[in-house]
N, C-alpha and C positions, 0 to 999 in steps of 0.2 A: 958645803953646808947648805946656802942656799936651796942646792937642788931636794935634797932632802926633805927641805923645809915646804919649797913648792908642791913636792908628792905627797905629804902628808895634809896638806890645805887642801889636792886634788880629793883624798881619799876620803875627806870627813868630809867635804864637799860633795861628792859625790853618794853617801850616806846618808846625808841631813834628806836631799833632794829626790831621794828613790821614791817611784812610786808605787801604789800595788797595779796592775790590773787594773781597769774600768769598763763595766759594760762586757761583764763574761757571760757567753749562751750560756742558758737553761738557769743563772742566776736568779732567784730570787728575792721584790722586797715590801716590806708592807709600809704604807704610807699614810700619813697623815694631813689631811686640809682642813682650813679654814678659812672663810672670806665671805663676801659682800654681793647679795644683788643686786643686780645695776641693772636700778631702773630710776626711775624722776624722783624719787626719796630716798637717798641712802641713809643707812643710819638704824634700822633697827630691825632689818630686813638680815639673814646669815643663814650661811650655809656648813654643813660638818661630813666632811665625808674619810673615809676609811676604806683605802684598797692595797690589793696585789698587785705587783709586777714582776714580770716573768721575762729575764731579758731573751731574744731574738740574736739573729746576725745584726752588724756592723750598728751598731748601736740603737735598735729599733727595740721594742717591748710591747706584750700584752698587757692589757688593765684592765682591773675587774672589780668594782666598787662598790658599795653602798652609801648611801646618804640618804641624811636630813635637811630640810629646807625650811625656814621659819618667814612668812613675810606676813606686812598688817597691810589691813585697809581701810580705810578711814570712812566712818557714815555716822554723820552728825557728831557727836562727843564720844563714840563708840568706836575701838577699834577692833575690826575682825578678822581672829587670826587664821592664813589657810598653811596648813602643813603638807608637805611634800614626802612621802617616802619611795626612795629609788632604787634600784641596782642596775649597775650599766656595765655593759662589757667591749669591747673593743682593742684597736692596734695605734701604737705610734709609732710613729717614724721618724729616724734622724733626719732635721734637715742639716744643720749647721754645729760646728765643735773643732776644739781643737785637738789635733793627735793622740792626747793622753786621755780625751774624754772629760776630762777636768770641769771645762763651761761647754753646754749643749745647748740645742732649740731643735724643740721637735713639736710638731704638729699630730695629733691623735684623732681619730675620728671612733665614735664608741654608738651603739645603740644602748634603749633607756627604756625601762619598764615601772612601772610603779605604780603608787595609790597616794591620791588627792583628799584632802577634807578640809572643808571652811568653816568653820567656826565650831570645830570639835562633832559636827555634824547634827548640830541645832537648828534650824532654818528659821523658827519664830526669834525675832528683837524684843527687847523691852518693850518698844513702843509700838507693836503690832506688825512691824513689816516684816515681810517676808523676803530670806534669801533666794532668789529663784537657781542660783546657780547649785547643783550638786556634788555629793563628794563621788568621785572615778576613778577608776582605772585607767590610765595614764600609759601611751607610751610614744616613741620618737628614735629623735637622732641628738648625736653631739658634739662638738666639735671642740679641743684644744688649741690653746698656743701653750709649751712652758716653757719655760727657761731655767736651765736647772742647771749644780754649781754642787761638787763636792766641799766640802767641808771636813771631812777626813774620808780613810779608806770607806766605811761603811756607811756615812751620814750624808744625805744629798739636799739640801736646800731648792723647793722648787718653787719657783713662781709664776702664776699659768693666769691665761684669760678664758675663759669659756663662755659658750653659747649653746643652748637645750634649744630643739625644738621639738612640741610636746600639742601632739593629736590623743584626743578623748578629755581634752579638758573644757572648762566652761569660761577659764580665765585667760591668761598671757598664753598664745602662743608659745612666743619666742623668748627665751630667758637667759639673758646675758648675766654673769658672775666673774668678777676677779678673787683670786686669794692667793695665798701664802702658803704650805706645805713641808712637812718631812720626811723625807724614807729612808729606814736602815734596810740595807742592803744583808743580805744573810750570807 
């Protein structure tokens, strides 16, 4: 009776614990971010981006994004705001995961095109100054960290650190961002 009892605890044990697949070629999934610029203010500085991935072999992916960027900048009692809009395309790579795919770290390198504006592209202040910097055409490089983490068959939890860097602007360089993320897998 026993034994019995043991195979039937193997067999719904075995059931509870299947998994699907992770990280099948030509897979596709669209994602969702949100997060923070990191710079010497955080706090009301945000970023919203929305892309594809297209998985690759051995758990690598393309990405292909669009985003928004909101940061302020402070002159006098005036905050001025400079907007970001991008699309960036690029590959990552697995570095590190377990067998089934389950928890990853992959590092992405992407290039970045876009259009810059400060202050909605007003240059005169209330009080006469003038913004010397202009709004541009924007482009670069970029680089990931994420760490990402199924959640079910199709929902992936991702959490990434990034850095832009960004020729044709009048501002920052180099732009560090951490955030938070989702992608259903299709």
């Amino acid at each position: 009776m026993q034994k019995y009892i043991y195979t039937v605890m193997l067999i719904i044990l075995g059931i509870t614990t299947s998994q699907a697949q992770r990280m099948l070629p030509k897979q596709k999934g669209l994602e969702v971010n949100v997060g923070v610029l990191s710079d010497d203010k955080i706090g009301n500085d945000y970023y919203i981006n929305i892309g594809m991935t297209v998985n690759g072999k051995n758990g690598n992916y393309q990405l292909w994004a669009l985003e928004y960027s909101h940061q302020y900048h402070d002159y006098k009692d005036l905050r001025i705001p400079q907007e970001t809009y991008s699309a960036e395309g690029g590959y990552s790579f697995f570095l590190l995961g377990d067998a089934r795919k389950n928890i990853t770290l992959n590092f992405a390198v992407t290039g970045v095109v876009g259009y810059e504006t400060i202050n909605r592209g007003q240059a005169m202040l209330y009080d006469g100054a003038r913004i010397l910097s202009k709004d541009n055409f924007i482009y670069g490089a970029g680089g990931r960290l994420t760490f990402e983490t199924y959640l079910s068959d199709r929902f992936v939890l991702v959490v990434q650190g990034r850095t832009k860097v960004l020729w044709g602007t009048d501002l920052e360089q180099f732009r560090p961002s951490a955030g938070v993320g989702l992608r259903f897998n299709f």
